[in-house]
C-alpha positions as a printed Julia matrix, in Angstrom:
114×3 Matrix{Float64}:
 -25.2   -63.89  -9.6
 -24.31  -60.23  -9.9
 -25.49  -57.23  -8.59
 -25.72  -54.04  -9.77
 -25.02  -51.22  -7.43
 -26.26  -47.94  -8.72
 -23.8   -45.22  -7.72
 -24.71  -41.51  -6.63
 -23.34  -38.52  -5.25
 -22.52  -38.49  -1.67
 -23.53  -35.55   0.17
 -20.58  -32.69  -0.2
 -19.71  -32.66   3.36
 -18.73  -36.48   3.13
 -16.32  -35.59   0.27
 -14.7   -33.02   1.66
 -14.04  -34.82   4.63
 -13.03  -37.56   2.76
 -10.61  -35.14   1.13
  -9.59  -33.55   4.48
  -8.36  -37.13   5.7
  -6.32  -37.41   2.5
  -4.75  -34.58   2.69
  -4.14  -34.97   6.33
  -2.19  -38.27   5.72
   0.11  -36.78   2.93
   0.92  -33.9    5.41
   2.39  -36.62   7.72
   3.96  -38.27   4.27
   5.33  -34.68   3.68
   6.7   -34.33   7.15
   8.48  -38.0    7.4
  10.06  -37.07   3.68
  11.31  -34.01   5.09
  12.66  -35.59   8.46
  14.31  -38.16   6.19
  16.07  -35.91   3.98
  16.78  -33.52   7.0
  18.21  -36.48   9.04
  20.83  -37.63   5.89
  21.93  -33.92   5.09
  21.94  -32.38   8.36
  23.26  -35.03  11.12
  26.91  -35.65  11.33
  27.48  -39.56  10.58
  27.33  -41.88  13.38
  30.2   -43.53  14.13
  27.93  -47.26  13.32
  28.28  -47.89   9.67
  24.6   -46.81   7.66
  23.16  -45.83  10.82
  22.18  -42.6    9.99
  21.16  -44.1    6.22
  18.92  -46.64   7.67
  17.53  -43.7   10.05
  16.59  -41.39   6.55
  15.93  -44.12   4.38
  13.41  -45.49   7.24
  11.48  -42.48   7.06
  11.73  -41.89   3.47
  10.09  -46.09   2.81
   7.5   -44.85   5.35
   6.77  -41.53   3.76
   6.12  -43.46   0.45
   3.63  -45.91   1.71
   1.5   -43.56   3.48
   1.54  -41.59   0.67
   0.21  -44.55  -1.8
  -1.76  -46.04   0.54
  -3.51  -42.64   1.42
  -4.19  -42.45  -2.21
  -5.97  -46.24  -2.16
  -8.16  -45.42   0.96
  -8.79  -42.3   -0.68
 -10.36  -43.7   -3.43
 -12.17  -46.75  -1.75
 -13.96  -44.85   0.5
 -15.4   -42.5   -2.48
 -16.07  -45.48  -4.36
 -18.41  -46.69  -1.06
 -20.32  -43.52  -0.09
 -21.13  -43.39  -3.76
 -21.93  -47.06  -3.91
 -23.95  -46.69  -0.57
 -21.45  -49.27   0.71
 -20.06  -49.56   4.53
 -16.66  -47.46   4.5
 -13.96  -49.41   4.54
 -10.88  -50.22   7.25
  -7.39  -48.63   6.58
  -4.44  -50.44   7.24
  -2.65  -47.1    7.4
  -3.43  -46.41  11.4
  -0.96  -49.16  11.99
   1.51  -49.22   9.24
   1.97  -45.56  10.34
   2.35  -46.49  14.61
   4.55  -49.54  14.16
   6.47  -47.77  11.39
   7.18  -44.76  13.74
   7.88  -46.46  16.7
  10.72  -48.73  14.28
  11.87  -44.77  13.41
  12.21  -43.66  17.07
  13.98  -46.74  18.38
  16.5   -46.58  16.09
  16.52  -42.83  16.63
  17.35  -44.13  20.29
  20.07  -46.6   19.59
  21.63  -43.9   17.3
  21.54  -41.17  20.39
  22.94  -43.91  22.75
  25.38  -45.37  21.01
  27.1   -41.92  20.09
């Protein structure tokens, strides 16, 4: 059995919010590609082989997915307030805390180990 869902315009405020939060998230994409690139041109090599590559290239893999995945919550959560639909769950909260904390401990063992 299928349902049709009629769709309508959300109020404004709700897609400019929903807009805000977007654009919020590929800020912090912005700022992780530009600590990744900053962190291979400008930090002398550690003396641990690919340390300081895994270091960039952590935030750079990180700055990608928040990016897409903003992009996908984005557009599900138009597609609900249109649809009248409970707003869905991001997975991006923790992708984004587990993904920095990875970033800062091996930010740590870099610092130590030097």
């Amino acid at each position: 059995m299928t349902t049709d869902r009629t769709e309508s315009d959300p109020d404004y405020r709700f897609t400019l919010a929903n807009e805000r939060t977007f654009l919020a998230w590929m800020r912090t994409s912005l700022g992780l590609l530009a600590g990744g690139v900053a962190v291979q041109t400008l930090v002398q090599p550690f003396p641990e082989i690919g340390l300081r590559r895994a270091l960039a290239m952590s935030c750079l893999l990180l700055a990608v997915t928040v990016a897409v995945g903003a992009y996908g919550h984005w557009r599900r959560v138009g597609t609900a307030m249109r649809r009248g639909d409970k707003l869905p769950d991001t997975v991006l909260v923790p992708i984004l805390s587990i993904g920095i904390a990875a970033i800062s401990v091996l930010a740590c063992v870099a610092v130590l180990l030097r």
